[in-house]
VEXMAR-52988 format. One record per residue (C-alpha): residue number from 1; z, x, y. Coordinates in pm, 1 decimal. Layout:
<rs>
i_z_x_y
NUM_Z_X_Y
...
</rs>
This chain:
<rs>
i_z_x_y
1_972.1_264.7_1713.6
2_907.4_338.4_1397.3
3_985.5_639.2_1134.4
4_842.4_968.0_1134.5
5_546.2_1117.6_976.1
6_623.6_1375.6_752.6
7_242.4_1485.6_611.6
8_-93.4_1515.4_638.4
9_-158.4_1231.3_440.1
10_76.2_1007.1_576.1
11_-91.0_1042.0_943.8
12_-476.5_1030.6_744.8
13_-345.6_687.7_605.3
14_-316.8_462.4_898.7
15_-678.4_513.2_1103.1
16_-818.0_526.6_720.9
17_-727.3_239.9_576.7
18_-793.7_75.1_845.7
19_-1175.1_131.0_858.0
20_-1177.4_191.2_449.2
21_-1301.3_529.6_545.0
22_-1582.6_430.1_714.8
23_-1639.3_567.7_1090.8
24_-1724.5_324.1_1424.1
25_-1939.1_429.6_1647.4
26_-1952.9_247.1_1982.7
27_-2279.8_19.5_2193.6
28_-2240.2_-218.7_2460.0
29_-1994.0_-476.4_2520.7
30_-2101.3_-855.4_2351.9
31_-2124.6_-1142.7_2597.6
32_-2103.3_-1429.0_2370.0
33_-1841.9_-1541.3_2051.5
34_-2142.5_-1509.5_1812.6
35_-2124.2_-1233.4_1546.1
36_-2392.5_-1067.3_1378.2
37_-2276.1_-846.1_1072.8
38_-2526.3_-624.0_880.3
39_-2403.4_-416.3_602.2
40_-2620.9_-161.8_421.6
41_-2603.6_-50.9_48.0
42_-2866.1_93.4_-157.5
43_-3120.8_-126.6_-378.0
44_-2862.3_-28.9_-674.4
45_-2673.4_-306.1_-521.0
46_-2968.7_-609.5_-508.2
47_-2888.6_-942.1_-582.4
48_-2515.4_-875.3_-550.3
49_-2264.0_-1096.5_-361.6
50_-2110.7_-976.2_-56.1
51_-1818.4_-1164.3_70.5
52_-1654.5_-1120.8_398.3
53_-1316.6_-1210.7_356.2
54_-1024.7_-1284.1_634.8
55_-810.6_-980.9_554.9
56_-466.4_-1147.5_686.8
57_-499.9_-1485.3_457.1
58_-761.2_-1426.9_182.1
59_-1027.7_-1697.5_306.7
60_-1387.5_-1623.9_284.7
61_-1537.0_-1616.5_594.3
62_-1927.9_-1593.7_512.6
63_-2140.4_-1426.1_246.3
64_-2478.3_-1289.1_173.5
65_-2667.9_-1137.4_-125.5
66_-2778.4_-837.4_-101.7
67_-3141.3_-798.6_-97.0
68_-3347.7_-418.9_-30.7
69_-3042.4_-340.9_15.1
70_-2923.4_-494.4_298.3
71_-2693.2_-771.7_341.9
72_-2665.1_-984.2_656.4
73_-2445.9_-1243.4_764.3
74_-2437.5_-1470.5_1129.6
75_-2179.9_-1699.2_1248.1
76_-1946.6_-1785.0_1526.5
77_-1602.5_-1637.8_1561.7
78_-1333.5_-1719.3_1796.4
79_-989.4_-1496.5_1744.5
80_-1143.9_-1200.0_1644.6
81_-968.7_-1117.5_1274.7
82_-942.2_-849.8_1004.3
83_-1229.7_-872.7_795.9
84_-1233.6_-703.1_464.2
85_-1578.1_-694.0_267.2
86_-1602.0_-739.0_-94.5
87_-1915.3_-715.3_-276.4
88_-1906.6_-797.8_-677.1
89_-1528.5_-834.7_-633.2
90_-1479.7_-471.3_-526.8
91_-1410.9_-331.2_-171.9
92_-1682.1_-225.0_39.2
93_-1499.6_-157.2_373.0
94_-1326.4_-329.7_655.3
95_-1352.5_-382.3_1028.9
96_-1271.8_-618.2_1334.6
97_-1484.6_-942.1_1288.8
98_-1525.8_-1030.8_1674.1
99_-1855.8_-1089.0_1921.9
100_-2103.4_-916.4_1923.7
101_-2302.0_-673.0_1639.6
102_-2170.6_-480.8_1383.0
103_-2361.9_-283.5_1166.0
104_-2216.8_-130.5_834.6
105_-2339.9_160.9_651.6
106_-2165.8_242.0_314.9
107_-2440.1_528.3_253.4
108_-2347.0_713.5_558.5
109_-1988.0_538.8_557.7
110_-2074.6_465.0_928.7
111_-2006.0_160.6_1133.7
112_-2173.9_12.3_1504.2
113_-1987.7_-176.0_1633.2
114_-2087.0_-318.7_2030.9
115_-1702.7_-543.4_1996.9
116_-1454.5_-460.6_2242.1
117_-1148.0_-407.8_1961.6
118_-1373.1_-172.1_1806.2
119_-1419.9_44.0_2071.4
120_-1078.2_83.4_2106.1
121_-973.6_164.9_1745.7
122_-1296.6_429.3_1753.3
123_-1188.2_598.4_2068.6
124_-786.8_596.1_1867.4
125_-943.6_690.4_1522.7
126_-1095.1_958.6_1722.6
127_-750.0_1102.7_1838.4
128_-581.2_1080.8_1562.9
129_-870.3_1258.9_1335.3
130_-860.0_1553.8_1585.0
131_-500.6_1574.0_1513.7
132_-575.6_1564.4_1150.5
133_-809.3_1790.0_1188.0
134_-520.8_2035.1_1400.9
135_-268.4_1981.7_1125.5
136_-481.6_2072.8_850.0
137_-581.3_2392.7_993.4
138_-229.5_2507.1_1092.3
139_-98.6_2378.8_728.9
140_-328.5_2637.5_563.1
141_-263.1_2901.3_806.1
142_-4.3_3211.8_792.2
143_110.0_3099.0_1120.1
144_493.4_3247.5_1179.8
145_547.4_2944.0_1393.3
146_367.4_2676.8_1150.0
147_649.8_2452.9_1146.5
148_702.8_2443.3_1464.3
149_313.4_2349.3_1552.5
150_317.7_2101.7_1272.2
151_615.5_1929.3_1423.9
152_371.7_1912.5_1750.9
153_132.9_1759.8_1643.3
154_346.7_1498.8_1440.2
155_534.7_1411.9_1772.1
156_173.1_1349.2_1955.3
157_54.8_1144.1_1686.5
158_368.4_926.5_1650.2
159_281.2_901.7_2036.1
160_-13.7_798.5_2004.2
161_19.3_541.9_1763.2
162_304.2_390.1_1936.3
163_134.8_378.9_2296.7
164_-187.1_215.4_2096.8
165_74.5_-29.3_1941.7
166_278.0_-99.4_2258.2
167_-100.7_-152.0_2414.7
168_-198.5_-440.4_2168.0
169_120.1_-621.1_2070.1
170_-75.7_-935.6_2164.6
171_-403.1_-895.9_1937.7
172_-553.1_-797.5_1599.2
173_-497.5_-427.7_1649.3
174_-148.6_-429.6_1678.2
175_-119.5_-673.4_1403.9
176_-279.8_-436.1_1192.9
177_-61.3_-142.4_1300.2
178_256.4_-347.9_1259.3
179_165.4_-387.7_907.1
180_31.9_-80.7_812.1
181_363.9_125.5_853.5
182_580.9_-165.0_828.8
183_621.5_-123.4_466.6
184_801.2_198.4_565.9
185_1096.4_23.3_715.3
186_1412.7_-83.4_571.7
187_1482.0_-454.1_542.5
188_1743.8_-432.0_839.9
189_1473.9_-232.6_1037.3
190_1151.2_-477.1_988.8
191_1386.2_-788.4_1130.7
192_1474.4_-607.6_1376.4
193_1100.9_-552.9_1468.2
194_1027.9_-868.1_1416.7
195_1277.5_-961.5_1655.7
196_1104.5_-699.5_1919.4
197_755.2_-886.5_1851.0
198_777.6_-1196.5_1679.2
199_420.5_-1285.6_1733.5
200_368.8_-1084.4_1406.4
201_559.6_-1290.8_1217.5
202_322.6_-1532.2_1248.2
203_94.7_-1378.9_1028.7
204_25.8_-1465.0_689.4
205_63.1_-1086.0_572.2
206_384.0_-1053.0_756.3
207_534.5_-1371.5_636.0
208_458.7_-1216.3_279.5
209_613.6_-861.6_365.6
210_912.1_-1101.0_491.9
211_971.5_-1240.3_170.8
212_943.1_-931.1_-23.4
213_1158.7_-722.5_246.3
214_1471.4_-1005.8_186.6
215_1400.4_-926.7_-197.4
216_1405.0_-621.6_-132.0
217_1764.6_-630.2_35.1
218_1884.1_-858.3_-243.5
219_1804.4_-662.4_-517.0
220_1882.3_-332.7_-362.8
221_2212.7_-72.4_-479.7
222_2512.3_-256.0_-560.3
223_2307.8_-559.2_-598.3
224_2333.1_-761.6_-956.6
225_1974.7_-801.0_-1161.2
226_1771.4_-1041.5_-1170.3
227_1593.5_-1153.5_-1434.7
228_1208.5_-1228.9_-1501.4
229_993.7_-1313.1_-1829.2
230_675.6_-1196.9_-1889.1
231_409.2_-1309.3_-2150.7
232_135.0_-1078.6_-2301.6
233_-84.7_-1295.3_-2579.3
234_194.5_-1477.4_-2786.6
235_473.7_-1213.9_-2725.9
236_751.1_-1307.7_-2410.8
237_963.8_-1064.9_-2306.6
238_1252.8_-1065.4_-2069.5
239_1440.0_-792.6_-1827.6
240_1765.6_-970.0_-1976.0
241_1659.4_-850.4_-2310.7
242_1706.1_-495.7_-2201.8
243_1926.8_-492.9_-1943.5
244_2326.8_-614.5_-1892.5
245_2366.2_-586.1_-2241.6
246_2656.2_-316.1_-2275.3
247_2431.7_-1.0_-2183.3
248_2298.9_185.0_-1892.4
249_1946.4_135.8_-1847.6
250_1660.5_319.7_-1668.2
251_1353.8_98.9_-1600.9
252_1077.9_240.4_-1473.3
253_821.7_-40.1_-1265.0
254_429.3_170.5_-1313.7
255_74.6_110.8_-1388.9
256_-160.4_304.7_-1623.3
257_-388.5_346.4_-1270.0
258_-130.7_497.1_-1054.5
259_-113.8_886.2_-1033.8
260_232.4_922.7_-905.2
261_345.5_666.0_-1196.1
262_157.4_926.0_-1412.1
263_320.2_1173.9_-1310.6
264_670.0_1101.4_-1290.2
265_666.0_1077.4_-1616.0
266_726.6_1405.9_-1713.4
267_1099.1_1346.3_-1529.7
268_1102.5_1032.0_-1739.3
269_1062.6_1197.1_-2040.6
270_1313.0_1494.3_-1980.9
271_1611.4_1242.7_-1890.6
272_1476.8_1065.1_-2236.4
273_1506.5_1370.9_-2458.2
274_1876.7_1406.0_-2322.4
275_2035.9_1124.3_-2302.7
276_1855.1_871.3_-2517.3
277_2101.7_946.9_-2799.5
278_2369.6_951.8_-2547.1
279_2413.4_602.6_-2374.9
280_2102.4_544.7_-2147.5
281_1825.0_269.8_-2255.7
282_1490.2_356.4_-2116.0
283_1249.8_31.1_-2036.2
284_880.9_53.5_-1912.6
285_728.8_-261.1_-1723.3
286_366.8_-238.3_-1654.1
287_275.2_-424.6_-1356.5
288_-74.4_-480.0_-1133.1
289_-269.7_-379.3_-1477.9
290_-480.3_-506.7_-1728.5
291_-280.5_-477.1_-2055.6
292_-536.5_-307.0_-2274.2
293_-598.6_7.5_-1943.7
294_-167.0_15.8_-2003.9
295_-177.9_46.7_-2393.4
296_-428.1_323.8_-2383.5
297_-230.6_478.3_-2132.0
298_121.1_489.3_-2305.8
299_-92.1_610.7_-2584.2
300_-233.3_871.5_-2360.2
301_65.8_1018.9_-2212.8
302_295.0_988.5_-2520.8
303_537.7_750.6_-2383.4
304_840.3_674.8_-2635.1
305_1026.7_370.5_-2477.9
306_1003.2_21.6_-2498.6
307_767.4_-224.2_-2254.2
308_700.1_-482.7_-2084.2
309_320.3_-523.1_-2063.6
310_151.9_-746.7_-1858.3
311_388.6_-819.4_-1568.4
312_125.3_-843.1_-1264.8
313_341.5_-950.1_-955.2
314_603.4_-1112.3_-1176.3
315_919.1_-853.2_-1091.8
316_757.4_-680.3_-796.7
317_811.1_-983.5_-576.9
318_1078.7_-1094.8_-736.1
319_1213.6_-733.2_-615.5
320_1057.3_-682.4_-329.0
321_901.7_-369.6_-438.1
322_618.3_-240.7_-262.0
323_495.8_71.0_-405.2
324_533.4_229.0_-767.5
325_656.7_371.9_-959.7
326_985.1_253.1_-868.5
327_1246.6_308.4_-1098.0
328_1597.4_128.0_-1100.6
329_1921.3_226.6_-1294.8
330_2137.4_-60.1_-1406.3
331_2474.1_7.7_-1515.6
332_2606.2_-151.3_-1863.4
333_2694.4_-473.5_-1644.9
334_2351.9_-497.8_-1491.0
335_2441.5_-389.2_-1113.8
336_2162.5_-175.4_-967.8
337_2277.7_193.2_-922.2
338_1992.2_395.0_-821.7
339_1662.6_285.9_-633.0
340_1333.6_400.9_-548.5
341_1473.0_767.1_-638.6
342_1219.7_1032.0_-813.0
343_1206.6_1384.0_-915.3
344_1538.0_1576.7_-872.6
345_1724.2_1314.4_-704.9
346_1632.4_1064.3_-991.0
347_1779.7_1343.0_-1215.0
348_2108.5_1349.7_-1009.0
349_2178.5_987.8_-1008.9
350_2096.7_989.0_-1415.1
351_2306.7_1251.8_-1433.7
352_2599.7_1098.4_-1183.1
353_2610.5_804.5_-1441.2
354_2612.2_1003.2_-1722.5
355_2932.3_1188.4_-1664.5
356_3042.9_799.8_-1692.0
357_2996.2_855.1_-2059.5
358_3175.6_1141.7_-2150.5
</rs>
């Protein structure tokens, strides 16, 4: 159904980020639609405002302060949802809000849960991290046949996530397992998904990854710019100042906060020292960061090209882009050339266009 799972990490990401990390454990069914959420801190954490927020649309559900340590919140639910918490605007786990008790430990980075939906991500969570568990052990190992086990164990996961989706196409887990590796998929291959299960599309998350997938597709290779303004304090910048101007142009979309941005940098600056006197424009645009964390960190790291500072969401919707750093090459006319490349084949395409120049 969907695409494979190449690492370690990859599978890890799913079950994790769906629990934020933080185990379920498993009590007796609930009987009634009435919810009963405790959610444990330490005393660090007193007179603090916990939210519980619905994780598909943003709306606060309830909220507590936290008091000894312990914040607790009672209400009546009816579809059971996502629920993310958020205590003094910062994430503090997430979990299926449905009938019944759940208790939430962020010392012990535990969860109780006596909810039906719960149960069944615990008993799936529990799967997969034994086949974590497996691939870890056999990565590390001098194994002759390692790739061959590692393959295993990729094909039973991919299994088992697809039988646990295929289970729940009708509910809040396979909502949340639609998304989750959703952003994987093409823009051709999430319609046609959608098309499979179009009760997903109905979500508010989904109707957002919608929009940014036809971006996506619209501003993808062959595709013509499009152009965006940004203001930081009394300066306004736009992509048009940079780009379609008569030059090939490499802009690179990154925040100070993201270690792959970070890192990709050091490919950055080799194409720089070779072909910025040679025909290519280089352009930074700082997105999803406070400007002050992305001038320190252009001071840091010694980066030489112009930027955009300040862009938030302003070009990643507008380009559908999901994940940085994403770096685009626009030819002297402003068509997109390369997409989402890194590393050596980053280097290639540069390189491709280059010859262009000679």
């Amino acid at each position: 159904m969907f695409s494979k799972i190449a690492t370690l990490n990859i599978m890890s990401r799913l079950f994790t980020s769906f629990i934020s990390a933080l185990g379920i454990l498993s009590c007796s069914a609930a009987a009634t639609n009435n919810y009963s959420v405790k959610v444990t801190f330490t005393e660090d954490e007193d007179d603090l405002l916990l939210y519980m927020v619905n994780y598909d649309n943003g709306n606060k559900i309830d909220s507590a302060v936290v008091s000894n340590g312990v914040a607790e919140m009672k209400g009546v639910i009816g579809a059971p949802v996502m629920a993310q918490l958020v205590l003094d605007g910062n994430r503090a786990g997430s979990f299926v809000l449905e009938p019944g008790t759940t208790d939430v430990n962020t010392n012990t980075r535990q969860i109780v849960s006596d909810g039906h939906f719960n149960q069944q991500w615990n008993d799936f969570s529990t799967r997969l991290g034994a086949l974590g568990s497996k691939y870890q052990e056999i990565y590390k190992s001098d194994a002759a046949d390692k790739a061959t086990a590692l393959a295993e164990i990729e094909s039973k996961y991919n299994a088992a996530t697809d039988s646990m989706f295929a289970a729940n196409t009708g509910n809040i887990l396979g909502y949340r397992l639609f998304l989750d590796r959703a952003y994987e998929l093409s823009p051709a291959e999430f319609e046609a998904e959608l098309v499979k299960y179009p009760a997903m599309a109905e979500f508010s998350r989904v109707k957002k990854l919608r929009t940014s997938k036809a971006n996506e597709a619209a501003t993808s290779v062959g595709q013509k710019f499009k152009d965006f303004t940004v203001t930081n304090g009394n300066k306004s910048q736009k992509l048009s100042d940079y780009v379609g101007n008569g030059k090939w142009t490499l802009v690179d979309f990154w925040a100070s906060w993201c270690g792959p941005c970070i890192r990709e940098t050091a490919t950055l600056k080799e194409l720089y020292a070779k072909y910025a006197d040679k025909g290519l424009d280089f352009l930074g645009v700082a997105v999803w960061d406070e400007p002050a964390n992305t001038e320190k960190a252009i001071a840091d790291h010694q980066l030489p090209w112009p930027m955009i500072i300040n862009a938030q969401t302003i070009p990643t919707n507008l380009y559908g882009i999901a994940g940085i750093p994403c770096i685009i090459l626009f030819d002297p006319q402003g068509n997109i050339v390369s997409r989402g490349k890194q590393g050596a084949a980053l280097v290639e395409d540069v390189e491709t266009a280059m010859k262009s120049l000679e």
